[in-house]
DSSP file (Angstrom, degrees, kcal/mol; ACC not computed):
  #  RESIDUE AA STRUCTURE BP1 BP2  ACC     N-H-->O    O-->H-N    N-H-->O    O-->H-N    TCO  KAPPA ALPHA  PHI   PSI    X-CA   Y-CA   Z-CA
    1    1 A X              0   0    0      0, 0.0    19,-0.0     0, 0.0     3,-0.0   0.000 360.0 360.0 360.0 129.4  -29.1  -31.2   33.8
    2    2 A X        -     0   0    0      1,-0.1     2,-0.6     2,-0.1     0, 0.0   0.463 360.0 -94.5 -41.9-172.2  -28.8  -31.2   30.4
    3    3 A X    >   -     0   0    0      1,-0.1     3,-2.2     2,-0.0     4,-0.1  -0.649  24.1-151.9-119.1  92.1  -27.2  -34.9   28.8
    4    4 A X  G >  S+     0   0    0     -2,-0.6     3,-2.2     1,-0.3    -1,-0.1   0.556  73.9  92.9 -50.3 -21.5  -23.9  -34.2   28.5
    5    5 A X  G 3  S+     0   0    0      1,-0.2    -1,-0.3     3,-0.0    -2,-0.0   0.953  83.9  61.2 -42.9 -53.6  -23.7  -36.9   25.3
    6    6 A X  G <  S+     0   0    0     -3,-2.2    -1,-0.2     2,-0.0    -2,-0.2   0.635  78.2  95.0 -56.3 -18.3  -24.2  -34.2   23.3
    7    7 A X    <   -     0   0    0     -3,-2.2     3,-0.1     1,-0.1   132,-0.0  -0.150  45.8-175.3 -72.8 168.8  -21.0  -31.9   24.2
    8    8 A X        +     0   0    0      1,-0.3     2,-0.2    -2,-0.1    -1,-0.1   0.409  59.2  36.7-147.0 -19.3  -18.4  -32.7   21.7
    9    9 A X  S  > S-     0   0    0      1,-0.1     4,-2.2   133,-0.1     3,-0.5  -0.878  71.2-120.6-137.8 168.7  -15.4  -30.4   23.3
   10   10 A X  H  > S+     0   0    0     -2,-0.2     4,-3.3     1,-0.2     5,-0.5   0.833 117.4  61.4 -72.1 -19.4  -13.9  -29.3   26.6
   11   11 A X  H  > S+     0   0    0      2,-0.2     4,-0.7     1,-0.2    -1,-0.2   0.780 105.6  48.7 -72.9 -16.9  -14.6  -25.8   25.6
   12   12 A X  H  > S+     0   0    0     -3,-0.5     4,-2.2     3,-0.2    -1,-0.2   0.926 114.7  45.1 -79.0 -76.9  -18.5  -26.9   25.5
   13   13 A X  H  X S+     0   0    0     -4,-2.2     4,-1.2     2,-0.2    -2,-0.2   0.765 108.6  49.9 -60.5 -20.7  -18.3  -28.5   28.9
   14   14 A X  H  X S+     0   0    0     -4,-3.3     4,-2.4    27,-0.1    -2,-0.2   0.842 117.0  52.2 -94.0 -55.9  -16.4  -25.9   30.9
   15   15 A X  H  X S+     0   0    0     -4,-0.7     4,-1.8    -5,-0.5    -2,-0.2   0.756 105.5  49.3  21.7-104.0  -19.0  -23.8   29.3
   16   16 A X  H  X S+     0   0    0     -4,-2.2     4,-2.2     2,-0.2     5,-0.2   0.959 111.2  48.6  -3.6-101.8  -21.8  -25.5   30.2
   17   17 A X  H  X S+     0   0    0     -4,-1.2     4,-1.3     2,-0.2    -2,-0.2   0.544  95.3  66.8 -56.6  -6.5  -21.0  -25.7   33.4
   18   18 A X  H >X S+     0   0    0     -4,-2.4     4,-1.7     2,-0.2     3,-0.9   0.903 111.5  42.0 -66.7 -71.5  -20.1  -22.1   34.1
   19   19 A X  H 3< S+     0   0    0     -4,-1.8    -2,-0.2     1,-0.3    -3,-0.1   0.604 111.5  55.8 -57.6 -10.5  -24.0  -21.4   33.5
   20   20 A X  H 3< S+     0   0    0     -4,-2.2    -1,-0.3     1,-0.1    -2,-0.2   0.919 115.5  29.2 -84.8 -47.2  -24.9  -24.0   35.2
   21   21 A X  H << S-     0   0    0     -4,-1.3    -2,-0.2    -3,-0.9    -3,-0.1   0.658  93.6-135.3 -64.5 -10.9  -23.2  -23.3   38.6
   22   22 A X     <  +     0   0    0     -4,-1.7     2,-0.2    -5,-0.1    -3,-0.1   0.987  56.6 134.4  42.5  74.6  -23.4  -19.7   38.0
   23   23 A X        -     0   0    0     -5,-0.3    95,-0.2     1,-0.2     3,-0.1  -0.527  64.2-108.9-117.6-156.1  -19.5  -19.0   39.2
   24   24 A X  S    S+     0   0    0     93,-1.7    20,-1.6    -2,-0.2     2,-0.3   0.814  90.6  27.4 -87.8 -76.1  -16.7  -17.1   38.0
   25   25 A X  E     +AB  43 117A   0     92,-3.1    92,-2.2    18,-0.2     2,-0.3  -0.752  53.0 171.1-113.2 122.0  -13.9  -19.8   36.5
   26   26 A X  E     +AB  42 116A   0     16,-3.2    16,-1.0    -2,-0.3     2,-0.4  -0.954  18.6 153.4-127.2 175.0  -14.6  -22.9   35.2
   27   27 A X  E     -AB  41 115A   0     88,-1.0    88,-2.0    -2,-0.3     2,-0.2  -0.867  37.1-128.0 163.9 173.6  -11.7  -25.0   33.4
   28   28 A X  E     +AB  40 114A   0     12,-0.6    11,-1.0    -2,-0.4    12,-0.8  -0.659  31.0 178.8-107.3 149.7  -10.1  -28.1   32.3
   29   29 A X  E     -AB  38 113A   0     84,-1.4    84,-1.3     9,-0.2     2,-0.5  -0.972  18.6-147.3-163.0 178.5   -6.5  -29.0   32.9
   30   30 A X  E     -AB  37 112A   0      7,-2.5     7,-2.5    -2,-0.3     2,-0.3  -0.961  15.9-132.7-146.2 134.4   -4.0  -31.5   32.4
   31   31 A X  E     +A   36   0A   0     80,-4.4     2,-0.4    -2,-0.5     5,-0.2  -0.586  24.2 174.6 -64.1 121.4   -0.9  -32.6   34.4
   32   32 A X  E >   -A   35   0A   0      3,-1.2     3,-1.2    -2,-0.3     2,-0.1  -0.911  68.7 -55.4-157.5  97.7    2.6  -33.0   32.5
   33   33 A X  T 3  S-     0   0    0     -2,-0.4    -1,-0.2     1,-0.2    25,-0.1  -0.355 122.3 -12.7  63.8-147.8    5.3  -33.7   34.7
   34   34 A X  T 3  S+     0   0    0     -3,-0.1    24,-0.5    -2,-0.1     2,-0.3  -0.075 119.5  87.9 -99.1  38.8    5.4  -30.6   37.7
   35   35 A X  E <   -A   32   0A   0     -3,-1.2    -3,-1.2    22,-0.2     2,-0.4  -0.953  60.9-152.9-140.1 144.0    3.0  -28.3   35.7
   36   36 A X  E     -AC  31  56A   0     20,-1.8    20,-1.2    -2,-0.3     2,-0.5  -0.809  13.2-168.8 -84.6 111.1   -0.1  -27.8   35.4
   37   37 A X  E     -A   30   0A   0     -7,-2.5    -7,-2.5    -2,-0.4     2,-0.3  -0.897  22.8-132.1-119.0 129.1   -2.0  -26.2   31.8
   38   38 A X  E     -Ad  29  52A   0     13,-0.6    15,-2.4    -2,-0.5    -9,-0.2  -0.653  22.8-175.1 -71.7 148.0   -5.2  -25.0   31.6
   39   39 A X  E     +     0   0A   0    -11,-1.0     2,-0.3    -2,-0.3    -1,-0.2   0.785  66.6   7.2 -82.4 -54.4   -6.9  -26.5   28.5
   40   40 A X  E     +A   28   0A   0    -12,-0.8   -12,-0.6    -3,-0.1     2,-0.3  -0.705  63.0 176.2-139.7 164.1  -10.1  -25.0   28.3
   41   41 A X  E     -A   27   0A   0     -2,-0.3     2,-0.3   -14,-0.2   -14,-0.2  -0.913  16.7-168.4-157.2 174.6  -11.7  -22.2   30.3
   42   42 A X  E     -A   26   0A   0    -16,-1.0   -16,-3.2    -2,-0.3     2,-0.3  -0.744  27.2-178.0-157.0 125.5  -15.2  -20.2   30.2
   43   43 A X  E     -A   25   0A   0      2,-0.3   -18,-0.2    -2,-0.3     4,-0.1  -0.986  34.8-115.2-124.7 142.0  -14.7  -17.2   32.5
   44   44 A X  S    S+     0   0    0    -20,-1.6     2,-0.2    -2,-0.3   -19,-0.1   0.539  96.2  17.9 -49.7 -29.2  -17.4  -14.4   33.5
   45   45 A X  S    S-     0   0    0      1,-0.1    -2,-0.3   -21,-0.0     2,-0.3  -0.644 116.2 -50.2-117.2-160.1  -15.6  -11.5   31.9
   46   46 A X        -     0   0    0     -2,-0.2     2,-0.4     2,-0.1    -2,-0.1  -0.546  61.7-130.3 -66.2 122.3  -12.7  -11.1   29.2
   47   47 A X        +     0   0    0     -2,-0.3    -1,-0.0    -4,-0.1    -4,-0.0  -0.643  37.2 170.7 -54.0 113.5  -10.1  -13.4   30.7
   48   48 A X        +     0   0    0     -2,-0.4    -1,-0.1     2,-0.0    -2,-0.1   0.077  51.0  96.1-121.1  29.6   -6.8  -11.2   30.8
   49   49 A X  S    S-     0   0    0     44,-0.0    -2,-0.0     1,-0.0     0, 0.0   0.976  82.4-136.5 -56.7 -62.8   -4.6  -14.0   33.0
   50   50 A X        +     0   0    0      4,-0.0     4,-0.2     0, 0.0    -1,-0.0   0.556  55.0 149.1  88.1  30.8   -3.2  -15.4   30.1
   51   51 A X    >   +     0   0    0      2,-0.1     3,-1.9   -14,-0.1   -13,-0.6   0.939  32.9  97.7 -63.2 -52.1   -4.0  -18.8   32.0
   52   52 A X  B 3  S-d   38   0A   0      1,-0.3   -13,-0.2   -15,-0.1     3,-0.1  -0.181 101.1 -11.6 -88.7 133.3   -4.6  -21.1   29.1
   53   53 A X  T 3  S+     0   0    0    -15,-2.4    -1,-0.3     1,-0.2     2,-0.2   0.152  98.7 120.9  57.1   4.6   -1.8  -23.1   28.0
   54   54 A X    <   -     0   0    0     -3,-1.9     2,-0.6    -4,-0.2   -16,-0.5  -0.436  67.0-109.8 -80.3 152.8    0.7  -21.5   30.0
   55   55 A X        +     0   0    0     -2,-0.2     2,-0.6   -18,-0.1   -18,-0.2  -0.620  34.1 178.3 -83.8 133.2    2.7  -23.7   32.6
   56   56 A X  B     -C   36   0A   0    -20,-1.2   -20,-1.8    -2,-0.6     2,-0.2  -0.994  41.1 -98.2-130.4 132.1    2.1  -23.0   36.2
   57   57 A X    >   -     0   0    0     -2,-0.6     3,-1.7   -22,-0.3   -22,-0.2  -0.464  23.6-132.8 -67.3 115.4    4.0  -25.1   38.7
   58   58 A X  G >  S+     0   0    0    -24,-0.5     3,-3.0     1,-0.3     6,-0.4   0.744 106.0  60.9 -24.9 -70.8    1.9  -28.0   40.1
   59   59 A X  G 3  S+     0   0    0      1,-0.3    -1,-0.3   -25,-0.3    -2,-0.1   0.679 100.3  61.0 -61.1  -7.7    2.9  -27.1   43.9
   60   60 A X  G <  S+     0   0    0     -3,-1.7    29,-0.7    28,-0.1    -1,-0.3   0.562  94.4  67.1 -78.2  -7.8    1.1  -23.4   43.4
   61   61 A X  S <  S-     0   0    0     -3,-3.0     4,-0.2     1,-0.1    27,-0.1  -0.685  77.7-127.8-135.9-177.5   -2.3  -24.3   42.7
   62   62 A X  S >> S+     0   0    0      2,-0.2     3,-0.9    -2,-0.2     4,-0.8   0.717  98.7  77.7-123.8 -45.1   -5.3  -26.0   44.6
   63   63 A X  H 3> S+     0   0    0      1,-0.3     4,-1.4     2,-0.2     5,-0.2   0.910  83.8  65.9 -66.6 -58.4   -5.8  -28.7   41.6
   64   64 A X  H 3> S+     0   0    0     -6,-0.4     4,-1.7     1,-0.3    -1,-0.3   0.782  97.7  51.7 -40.9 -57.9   -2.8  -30.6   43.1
   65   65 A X  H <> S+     0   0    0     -3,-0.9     4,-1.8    -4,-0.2    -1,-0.3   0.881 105.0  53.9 -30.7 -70.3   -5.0  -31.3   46.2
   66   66 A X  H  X S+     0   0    0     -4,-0.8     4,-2.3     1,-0.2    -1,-0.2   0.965 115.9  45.7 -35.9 -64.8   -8.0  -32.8   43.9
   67   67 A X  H  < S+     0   0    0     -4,-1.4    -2,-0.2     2,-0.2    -1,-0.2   0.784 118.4  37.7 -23.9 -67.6   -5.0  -35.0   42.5
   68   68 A X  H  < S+     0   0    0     -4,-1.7    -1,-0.2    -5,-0.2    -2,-0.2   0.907 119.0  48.9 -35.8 -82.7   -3.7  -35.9   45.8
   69   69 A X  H  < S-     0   0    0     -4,-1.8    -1,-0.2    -5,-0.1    -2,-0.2   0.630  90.8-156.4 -32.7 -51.6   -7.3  -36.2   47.4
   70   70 A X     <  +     0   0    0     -4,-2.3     2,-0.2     1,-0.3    -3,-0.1   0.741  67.8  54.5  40.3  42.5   -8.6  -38.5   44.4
   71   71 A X  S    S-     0   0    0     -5,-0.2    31,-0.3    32,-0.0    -1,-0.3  -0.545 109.7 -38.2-175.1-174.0  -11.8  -37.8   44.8
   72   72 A X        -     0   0    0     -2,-0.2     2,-0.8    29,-0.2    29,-0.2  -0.288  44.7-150.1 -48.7 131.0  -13.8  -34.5   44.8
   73   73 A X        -     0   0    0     27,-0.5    27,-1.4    -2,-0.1     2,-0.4  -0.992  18.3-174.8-120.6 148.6  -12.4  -31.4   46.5
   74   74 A X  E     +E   99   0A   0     -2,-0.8     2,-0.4    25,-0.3    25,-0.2  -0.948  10.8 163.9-128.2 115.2  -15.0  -29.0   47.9
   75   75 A X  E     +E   98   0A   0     23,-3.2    23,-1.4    -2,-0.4     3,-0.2  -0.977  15.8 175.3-136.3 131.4  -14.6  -25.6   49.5
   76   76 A X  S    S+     0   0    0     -2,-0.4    46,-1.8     1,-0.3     2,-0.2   0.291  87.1  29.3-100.9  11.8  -17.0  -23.1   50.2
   77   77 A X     >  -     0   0    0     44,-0.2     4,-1.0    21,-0.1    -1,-0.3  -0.643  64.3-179.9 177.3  86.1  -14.8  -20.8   51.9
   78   78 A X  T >4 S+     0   0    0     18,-2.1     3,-1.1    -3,-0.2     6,-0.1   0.930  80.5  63.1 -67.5 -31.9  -11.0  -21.0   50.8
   79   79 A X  T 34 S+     0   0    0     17,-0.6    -1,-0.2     1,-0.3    18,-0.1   0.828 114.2  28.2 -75.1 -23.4   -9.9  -18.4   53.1
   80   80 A X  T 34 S+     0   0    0      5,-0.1     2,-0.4     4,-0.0    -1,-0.3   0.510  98.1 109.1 -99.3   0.3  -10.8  -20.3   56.5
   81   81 A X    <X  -     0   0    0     -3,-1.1     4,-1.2    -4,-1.0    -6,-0.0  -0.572  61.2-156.4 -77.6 131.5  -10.2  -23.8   54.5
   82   82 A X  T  4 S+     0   0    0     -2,-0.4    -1,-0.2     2,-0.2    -4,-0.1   0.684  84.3  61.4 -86.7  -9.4   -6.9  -25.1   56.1
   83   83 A X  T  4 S+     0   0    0      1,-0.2    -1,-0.2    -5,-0.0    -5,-0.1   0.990 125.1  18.6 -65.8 -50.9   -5.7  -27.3   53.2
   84   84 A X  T >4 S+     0   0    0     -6,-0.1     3,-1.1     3,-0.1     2,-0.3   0.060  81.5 130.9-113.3  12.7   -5.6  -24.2   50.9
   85   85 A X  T 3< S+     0   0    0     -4,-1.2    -6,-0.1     1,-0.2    -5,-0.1  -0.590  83.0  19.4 -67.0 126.3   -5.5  -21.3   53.2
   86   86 A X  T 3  S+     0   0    0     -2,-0.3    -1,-0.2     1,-0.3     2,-0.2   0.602  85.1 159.7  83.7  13.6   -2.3  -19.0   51.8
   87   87 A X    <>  -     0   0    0     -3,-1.1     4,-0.6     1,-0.2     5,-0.3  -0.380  51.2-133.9 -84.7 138.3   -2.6  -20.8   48.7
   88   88 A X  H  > S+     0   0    0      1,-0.2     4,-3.0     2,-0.2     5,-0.3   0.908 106.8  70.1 -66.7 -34.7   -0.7  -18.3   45.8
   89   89 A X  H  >>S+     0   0    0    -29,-0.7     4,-2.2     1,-0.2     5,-1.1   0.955  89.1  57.9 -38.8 -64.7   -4.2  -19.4   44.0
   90   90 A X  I  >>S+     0   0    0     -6,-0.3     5,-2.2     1,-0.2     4,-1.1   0.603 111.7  32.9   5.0 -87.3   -6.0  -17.5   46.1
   91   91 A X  I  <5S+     0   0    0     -4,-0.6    -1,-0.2     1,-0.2    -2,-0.1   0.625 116.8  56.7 -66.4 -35.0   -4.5  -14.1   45.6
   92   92 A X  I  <5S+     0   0    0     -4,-3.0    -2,-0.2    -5,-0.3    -1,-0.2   0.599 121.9  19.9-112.9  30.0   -3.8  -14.7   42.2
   93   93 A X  I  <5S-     0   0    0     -4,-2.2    -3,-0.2    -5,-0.3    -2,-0.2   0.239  96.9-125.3-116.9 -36.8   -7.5  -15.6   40.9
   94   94 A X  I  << -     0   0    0     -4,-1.1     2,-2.0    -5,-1.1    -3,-0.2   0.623  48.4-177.2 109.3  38.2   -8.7  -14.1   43.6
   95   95 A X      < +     0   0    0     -5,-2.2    24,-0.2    -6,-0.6    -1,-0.2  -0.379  18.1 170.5 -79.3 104.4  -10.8  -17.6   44.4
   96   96 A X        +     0   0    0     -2,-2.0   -18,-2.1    22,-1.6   -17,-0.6   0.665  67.3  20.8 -52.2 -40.0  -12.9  -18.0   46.9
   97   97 A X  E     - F   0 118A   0     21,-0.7    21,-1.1    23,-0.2     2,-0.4  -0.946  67.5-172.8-127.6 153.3  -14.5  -20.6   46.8
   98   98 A X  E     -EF  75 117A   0    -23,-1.4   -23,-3.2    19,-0.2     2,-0.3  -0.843  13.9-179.9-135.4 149.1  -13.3  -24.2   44.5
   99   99 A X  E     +EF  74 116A   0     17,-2.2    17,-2.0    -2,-0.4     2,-0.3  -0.886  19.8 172.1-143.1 135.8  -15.0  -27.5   43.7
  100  100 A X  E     - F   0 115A   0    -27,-1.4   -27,-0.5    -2,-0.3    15,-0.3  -0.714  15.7-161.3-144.6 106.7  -12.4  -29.4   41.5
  101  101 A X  E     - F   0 114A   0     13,-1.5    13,-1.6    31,-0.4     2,-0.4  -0.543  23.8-124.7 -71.3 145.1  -13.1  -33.5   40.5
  102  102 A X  E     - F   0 113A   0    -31,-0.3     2,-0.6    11,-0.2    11,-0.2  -0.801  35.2-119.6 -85.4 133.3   -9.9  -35.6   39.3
  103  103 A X  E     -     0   0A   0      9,-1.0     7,-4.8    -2,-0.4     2,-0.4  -0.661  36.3-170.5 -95.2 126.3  -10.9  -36.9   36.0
  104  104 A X  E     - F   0 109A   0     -2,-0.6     2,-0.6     5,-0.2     3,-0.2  -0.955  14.0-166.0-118.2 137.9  -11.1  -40.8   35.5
  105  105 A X  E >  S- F   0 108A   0      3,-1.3     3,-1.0    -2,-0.4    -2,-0.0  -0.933  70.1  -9.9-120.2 110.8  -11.5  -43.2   32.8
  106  106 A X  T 3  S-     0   0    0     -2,-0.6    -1,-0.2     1,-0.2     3,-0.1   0.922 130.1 -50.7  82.7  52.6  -12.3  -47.0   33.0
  107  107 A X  T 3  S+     0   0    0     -3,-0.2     2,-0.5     1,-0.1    -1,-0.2   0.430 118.8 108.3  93.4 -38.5  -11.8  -47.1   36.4
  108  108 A X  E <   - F   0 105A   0     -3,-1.0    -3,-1.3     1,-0.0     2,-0.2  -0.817  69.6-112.8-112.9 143.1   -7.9  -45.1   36.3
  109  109 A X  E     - F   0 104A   0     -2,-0.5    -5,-0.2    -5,-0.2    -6,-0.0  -0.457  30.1-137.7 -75.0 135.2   -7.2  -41.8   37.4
  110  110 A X  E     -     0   0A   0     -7,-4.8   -80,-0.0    -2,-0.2    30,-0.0  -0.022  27.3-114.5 -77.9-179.9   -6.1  -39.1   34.4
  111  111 A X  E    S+     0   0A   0    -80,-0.1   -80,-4.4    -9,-0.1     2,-0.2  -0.236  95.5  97.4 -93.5  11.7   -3.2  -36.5   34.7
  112  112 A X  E     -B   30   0A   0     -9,-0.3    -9,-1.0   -82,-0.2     2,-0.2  -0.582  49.9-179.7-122.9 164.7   -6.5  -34.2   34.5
  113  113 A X  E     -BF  29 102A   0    -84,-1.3   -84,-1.4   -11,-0.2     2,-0.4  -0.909  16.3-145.4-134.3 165.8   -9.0  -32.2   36.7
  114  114 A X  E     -BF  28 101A   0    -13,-1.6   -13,-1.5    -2,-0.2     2,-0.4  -0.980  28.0-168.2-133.5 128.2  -12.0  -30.0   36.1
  115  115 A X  E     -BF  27 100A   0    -88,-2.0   -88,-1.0    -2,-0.4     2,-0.5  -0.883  25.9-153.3-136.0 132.8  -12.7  -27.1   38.3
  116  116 A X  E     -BF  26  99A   0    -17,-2.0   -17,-2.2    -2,-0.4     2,-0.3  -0.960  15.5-170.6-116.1 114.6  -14.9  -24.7   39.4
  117  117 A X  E     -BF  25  98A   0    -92,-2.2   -92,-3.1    -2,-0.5   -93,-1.7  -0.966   2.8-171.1-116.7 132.1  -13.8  -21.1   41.0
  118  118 A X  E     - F   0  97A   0    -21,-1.1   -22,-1.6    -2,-0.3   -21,-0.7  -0.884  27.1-139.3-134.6 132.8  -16.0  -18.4   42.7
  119  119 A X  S    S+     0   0    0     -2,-0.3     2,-0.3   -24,-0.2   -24,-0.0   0.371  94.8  27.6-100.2   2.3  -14.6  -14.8   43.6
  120  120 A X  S    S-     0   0    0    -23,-0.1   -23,-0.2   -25,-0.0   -24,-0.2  -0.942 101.7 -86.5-138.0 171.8  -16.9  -15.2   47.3
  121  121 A X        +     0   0    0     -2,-0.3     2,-0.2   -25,-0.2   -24,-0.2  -0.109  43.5 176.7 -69.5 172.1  -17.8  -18.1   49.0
  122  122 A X        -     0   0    0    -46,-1.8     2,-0.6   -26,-0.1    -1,-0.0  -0.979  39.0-109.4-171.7-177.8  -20.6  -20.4   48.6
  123  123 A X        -     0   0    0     -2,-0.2     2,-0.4   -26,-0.1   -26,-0.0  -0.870  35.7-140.5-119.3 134.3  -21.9  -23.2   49.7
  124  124 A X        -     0   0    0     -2,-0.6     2,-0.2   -26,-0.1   -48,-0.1  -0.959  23.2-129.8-106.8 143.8  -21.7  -26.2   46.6
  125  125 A X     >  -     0   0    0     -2,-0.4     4,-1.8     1,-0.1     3,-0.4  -0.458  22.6-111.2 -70.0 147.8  -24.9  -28.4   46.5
  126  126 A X  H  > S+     0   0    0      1,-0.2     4,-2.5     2,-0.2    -1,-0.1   0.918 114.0  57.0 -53.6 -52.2  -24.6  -32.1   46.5
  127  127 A X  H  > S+     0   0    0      1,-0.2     4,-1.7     2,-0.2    -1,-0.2   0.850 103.0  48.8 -43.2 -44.5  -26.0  -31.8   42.5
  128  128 A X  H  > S+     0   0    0     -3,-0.4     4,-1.1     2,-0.2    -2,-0.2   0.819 105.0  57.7 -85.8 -28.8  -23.7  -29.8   41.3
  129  129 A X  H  X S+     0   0    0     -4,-1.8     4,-0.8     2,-0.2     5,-0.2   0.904 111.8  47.3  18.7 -84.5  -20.9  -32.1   43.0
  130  130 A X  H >X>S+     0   0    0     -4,-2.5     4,-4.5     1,-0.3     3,-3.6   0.983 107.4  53.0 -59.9 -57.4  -22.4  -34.9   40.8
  131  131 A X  H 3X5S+     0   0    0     -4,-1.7     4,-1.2     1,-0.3    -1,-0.3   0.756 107.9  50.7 -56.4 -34.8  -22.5  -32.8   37.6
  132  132 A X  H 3<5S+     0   0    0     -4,-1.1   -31,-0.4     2,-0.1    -1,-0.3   0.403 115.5  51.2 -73.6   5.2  -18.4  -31.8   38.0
  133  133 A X  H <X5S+     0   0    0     -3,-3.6     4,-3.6    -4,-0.8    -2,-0.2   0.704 112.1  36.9 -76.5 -58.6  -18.2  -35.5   38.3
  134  134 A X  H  X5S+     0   0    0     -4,-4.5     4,-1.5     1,-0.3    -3,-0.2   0.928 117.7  56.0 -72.8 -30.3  -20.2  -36.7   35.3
  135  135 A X  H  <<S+     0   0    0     -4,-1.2    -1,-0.3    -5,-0.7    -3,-0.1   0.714 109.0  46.2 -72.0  -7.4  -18.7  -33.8   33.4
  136  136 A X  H >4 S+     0   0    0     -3,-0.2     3,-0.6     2,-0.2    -1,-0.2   0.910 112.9  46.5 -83.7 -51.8  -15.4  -35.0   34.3
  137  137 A X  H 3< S+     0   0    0     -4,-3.6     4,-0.2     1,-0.3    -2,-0.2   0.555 112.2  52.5 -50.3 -23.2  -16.0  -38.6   33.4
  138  138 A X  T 3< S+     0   0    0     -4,-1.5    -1,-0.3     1,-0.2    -2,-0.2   0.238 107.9  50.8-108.8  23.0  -17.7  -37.6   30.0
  139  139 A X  S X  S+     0   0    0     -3,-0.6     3,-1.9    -5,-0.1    -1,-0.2   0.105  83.4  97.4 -98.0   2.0  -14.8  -35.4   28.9
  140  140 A X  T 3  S+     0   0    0      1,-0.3    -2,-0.1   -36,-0.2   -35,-0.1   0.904  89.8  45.0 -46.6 -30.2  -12.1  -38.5   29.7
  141  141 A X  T 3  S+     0   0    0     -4,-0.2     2,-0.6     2,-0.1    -1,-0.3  -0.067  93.3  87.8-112.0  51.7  -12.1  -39.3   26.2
  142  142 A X  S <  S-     0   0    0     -3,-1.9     2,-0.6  -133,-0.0  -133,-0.1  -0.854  74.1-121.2-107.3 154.9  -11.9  -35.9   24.3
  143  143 A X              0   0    0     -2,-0.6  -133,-0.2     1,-0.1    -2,-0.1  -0.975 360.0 360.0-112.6 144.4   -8.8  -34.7   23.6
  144  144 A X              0   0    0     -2,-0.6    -1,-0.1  -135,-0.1  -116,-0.0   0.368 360.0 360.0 -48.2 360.0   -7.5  -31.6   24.6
C-alpha cells in the first residue's frame, strides 16, 4: 500500500481505495444531526444517484451500524447478514457486500465513516480492513 501521507483530499483517498479494493462504491461521509451526506465518492461508472451531498436519513443506511458498532463493520454477504438484511441500502445501491470504518481522531470518534460497497459479495481480507482503517484515520484531519 501506497503511504497515504501523500493524499491531500477525500476525493484522493476514496479514490485510492476504489483501485485498491477493486469494488464498486467507495465514499466518505459525515453525520449532522439524523442525516447522513456523502462527501466524497469514486464510483466504477458515471454515478447517476445524485448521492453526494444530498441528505439521507441516518436510520436508512448501513453506515449507522459502523457508528453504532465503533469499530469496523464487515460483510461479505449483505443479503444473509442479519444486521442489514432488508436494509433500504441494499435495494437502493444495489450493495452486496460493505466494509465501512468510523473515523477517529486523537483517540475520539468523528461524526464520519468511510466505506466500501460491492454489487456481489466477497470475502474482505484482513489488509484491506487495515487500509479502510488507516485511510480513515489519515483523512480525520482534512476537511470535507
Amino acid at each position: 500500500m501506497r503511504d497515504l501521507g501523500s493524499t491531500t483530499s477525500h476525493r484522493e483517498i476514496v479514490a485510492y481505495l476504489r483501485s485498491m479494493l477493486d469494488v464498486f462504491f467507495v465514499f466518505s461521509t459525515e453525520i449532522v444531526g439524523d442525516r447522513l451526506y456523502v462527501r466524497s465518492k469514486d464510483c466504477a461508472i458515471e454515478d447517476r444517484t445524485g448521492i453526494k451531498d444530498r441528505a439521507v436519513p441516518l436510520e436508512l443506511t448501513i453506515c449507522r451500524h459502523t457508528l453504532a458498532l465503533a469499530r469496523p463493520l464487515v460483510i461479505d454477504d449483505t443479503h444473509a447478514h442479519p444486521l442489514v438484511k432488508g436494509s433500504h441500502a441494499l435495494d437502493a445501491l444495489g450493495v452486496a457486500a460493505y466494509l465501512g470504518v468510523p473515523v477517529f481522531s486523537g483517540g475520539q470518534q468523528l461524526p464520519r465513516t468511510l466505506c466500501a460497497l460491492h454489487v456481489r459479495p466477497r470475502r474482505w481480507l484482513d489488509e484491506e480492513i487495515r487500509m479502510m482503517v488507516d485511510a480513515g484515520a489519515h483523512s480525520a484531519s482534512m476537511p470535507f
